[in-house]
C-alpha positions as CSV (number, residue, x, y, z in Angstrom):
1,X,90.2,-95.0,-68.5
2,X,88.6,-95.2,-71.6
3,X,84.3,-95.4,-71.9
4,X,82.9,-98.0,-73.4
5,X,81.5,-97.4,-77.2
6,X,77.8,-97.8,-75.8
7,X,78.5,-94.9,-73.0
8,X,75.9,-91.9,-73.5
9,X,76.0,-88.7,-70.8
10,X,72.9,-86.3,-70.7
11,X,72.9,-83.7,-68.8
12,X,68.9,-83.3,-68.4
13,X,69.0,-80.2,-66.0
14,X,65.5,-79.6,-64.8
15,X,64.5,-77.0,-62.6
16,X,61.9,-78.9,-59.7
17,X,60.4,-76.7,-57.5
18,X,60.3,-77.7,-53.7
19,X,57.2,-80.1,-52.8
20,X,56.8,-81.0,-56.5
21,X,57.7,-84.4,-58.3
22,X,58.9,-85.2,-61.6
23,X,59.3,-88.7,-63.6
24,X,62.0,-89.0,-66.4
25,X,62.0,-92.4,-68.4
26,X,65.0,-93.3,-69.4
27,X,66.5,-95.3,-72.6
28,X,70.1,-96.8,-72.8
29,X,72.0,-97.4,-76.0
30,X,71.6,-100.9,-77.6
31,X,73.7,-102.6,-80.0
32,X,72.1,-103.5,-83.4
33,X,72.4,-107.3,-82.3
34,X,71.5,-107.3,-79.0
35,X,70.3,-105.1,-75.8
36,X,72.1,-107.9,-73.3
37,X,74.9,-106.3,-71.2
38,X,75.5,-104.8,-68.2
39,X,74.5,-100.9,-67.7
40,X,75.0,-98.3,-65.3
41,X,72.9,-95.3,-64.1
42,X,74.2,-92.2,-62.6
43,X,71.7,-89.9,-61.3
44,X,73.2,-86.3,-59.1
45,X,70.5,-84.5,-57.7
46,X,71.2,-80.5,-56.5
47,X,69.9,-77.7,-55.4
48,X,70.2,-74.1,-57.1
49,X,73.8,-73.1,-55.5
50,X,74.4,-76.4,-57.7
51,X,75.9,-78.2,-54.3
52,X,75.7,-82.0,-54.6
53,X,72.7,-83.1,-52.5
54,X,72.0,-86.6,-53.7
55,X,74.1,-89.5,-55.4
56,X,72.7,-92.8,-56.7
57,X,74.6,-94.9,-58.6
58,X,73.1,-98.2,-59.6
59,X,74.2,-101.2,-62.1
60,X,72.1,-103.6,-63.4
61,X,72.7,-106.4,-66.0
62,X,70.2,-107.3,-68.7
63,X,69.9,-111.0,-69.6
């Protein structure tokens, strides 16, 4: 299967110490004529033996 010419991975690794939050904005590739389209975020959230704790995967369309 081949990704799409707009696909971006980053691997954003941040160390978040139990009973502490962060927030991360994120900003998806746009094409020089338009931002319409349909994205996807993956977001895998683990602990520090690096064991999956938490999947979210979420699509979303821009209009």
């Amino acid at each position: 299967m081949r990704y799409p010419d707009n696909y971006a991975k980053v691997d954003i690794t941040q160390f978040i110490p139990p009973g502490e939050a962060k927030q991360f904005q994120f900003f998806f590739p746009v094409s020089p004529n338009s931002h319409k389209g349909t994205y996807r975020l993956d977001l895998i959230f683990q602990n520090t033996t690096h064991k999956s704790y938490y999947y979210v995967s979420k699509n979303f369309k821009i209009k």
